[in-house]
N, C-alpha and C positions, 0 to 999 in steps of 0.2 A: 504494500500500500504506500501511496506517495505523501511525502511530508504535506504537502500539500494540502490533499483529503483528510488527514487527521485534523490538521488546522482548521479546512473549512466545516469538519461535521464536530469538533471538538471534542475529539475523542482524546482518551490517553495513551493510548498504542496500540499497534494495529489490531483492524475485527479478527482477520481470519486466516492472516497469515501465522500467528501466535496461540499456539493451543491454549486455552482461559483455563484458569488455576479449577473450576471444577468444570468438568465437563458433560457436554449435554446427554444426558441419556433418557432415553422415552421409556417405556416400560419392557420391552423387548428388550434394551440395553440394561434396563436395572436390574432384570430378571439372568441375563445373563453376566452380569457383576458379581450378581450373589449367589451364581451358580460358580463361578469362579473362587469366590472367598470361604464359601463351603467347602469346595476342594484343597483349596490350600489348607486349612485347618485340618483335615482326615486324611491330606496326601496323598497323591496318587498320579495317573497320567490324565492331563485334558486335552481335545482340539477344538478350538476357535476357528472356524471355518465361515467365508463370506467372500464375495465379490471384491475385486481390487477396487479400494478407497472407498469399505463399506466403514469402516473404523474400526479394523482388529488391532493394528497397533497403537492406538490412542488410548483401546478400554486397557493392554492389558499395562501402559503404563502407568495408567491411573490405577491397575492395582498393585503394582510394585510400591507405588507412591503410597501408598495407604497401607502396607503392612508397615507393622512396629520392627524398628530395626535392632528389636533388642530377643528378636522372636523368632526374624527372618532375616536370610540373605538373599539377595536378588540378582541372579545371574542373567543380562539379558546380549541374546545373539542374534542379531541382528540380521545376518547372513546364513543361513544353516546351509547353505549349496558350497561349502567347507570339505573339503574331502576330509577322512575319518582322522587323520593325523593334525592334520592340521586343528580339527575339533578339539580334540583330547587338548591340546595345544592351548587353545583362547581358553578354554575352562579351566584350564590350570591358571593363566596368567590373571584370570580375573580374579579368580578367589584367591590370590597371592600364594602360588603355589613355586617352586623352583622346576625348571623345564627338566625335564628327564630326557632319556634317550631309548627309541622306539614308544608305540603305543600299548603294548605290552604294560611296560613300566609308568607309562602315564597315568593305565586306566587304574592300579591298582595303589598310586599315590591319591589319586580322588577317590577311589573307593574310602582308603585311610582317613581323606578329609573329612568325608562328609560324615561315615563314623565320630569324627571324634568332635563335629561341630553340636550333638544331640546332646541336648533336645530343641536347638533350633535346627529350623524346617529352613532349609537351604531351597529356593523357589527357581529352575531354569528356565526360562521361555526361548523358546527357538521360535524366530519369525521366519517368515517366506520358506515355510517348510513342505510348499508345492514342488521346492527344486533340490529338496532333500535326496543325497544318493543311497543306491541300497545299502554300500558299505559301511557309508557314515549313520544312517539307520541303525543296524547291527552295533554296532558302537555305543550307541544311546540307549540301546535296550541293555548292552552290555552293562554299561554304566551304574545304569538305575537299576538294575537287579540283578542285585545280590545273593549266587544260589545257597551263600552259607546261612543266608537269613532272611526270612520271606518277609520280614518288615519292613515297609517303605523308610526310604532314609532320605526324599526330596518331594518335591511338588515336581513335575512336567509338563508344563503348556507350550504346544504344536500351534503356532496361526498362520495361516493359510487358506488359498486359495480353496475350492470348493472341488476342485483336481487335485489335490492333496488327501483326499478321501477316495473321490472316486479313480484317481489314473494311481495312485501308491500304493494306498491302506489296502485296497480290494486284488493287490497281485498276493498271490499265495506266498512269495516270500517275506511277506512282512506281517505273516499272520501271528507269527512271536509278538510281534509291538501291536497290532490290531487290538488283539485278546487282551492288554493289559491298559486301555484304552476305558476309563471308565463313565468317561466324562464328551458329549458332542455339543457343540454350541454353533448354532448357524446366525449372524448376523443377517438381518435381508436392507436391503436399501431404506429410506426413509419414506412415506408418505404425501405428500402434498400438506396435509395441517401438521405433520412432526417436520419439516423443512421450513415453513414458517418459525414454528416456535424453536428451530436449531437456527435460525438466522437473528430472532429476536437475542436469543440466548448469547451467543457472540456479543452482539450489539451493549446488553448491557453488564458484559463483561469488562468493555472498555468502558463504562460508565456514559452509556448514551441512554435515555430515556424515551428517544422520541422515534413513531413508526418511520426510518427511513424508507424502507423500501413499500411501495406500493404495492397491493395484490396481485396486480395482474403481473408484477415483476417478477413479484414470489413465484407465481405460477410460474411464469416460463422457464422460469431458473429450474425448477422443481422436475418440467417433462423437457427441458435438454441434457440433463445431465441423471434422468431417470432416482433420482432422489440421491444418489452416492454424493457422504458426507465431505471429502475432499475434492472433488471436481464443484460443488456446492463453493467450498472458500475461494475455490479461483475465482470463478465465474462472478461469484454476487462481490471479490474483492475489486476486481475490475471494471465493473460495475460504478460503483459505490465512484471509482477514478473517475470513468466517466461525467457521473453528476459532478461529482466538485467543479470537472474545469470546466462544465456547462452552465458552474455556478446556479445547480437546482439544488435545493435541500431535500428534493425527496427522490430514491431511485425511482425510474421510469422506463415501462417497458422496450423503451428504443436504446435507452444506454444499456439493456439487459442485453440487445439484439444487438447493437456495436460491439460489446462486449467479447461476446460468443465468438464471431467474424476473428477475433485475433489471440483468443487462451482458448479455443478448443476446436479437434480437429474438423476441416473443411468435411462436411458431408458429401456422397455419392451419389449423383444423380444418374441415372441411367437414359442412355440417350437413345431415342427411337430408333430405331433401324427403318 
């Protein structure tokens, strides 16, 4: 968002480029919160599964942000398309581990840690684990279970694509980490009245009180971008650019429609034959 647009709508910093200290979640999202926070507390494997920039990475920072850090440790990967060494590798270095040599020896230095971290609940989230490999798979199962002792010694949340169930989970070689899988969460897009009130929400996050955008903006924003909560922050952020240097104080649906023309891609139109 341009210094500018903050100036002229007098916000304190940007709507929607800056994820807002609580974040918006409708009732689908709260329900999968506290399906979330349930898990953590009884431990076990979950997957977060939903459409690219439905907000899987945003719920489950909000819940790393919300466990006690006297409780938990938060291990977040950002990458899971890591080959299996190099994995073993970040998980060591984030939980201040010294690097060993092979994975052999890696996996049974974190074995040791997380042993000797109990009874806190050491929490890993693997993100973008649609391009998780089978190796590195095998590794993760390896990790988290322990055949000398059937009690969980971490939390495990998987988010991902919704190809991450259906093209991974369902190949019979990953039917070991499937079966250990206690937990599904499907994020879906937002709605037309929860896209409204996730724009309000932003809004008066930066301490704006007043309806910038107009409905029929709302709407369009809403069916070009089919409700997904970050395609959402471009568009209504660009937006928002718009009105300022048009010097209007309320979004309107042609700076919705300018907007679109230049942050999202050109549409196909199919041409007669």
């Amino acid at each position: 968002m341009l210094d500018d647009t903050l100036k002229f709508f007098g916000l304190t910093h940007p709507v929607f480029s800056r994820p807002p200290a609580e974040p918006y979640l409708d009732p689908a999202r709260e329900r999968a919160l506290s399906q979330l926070q349930a898990m953590v507390r009884r431990r076990g494997f979950a997957a977060l599964v939903g459409p690219p920039g439905s907000g899987k990475t945003a719920l489950v920072h909000y819940l790393c942000r919300s466990l006690s850090d006297n409780h938990h440790r938060t291990v977040y990967v950002p990458f899971s398309f890591l080959e299996k060494g190099q994995l073993v590798q970040h998980l060591a270095a984030r939980m201040g581990l010294p690097p060993r040599r092979g994975i052999a020896a890696g996996l049974r230095a974190l074995h040791e840690h997380l042993h000797s971290l109990q009874p806190v609940n050491p929490v890993i989230v693997l993100d973008e684990a649609e391009r998780l490999e089978t190796t590195t798979a095998h590794v993760i199962r390896s990790l988290l279970h322990d055949r000398a002792d059937t009690a969980h010694h971490c939390t495990l949340i998987m988010a991902g694509t919704e190809s991450f169930v259906d093209q991974k989970l369902r190949l019979q070689v990953h039917e070991p980490l499937r079966q250990r899988i206690t937990l599904y969460i499907r994020l879906a897009p937002l709605d037309r009245q929860r896209t409204a009130e996730y724009i309000q929400h932003h809004l008066r996050s930066a301490d704006s009180s007043a309806d910038i955008f107009e409905p029929p903006a709302v709407q369009l924003i809403h069916e070009l971008v089919n409700g997904l909560p970050r395609l959402t922050d471009t568009l209504a952020e660009a937006a928002m650019d718009n009105a300022a240097a048009a010097q209007n104080r309320t979004v309107t649906l042609e700076h919705v429609q300018a907007a679109a023309e230049t942050v999202l891609p050109p549409r196909i139109t199919q041409v007669k034959s």
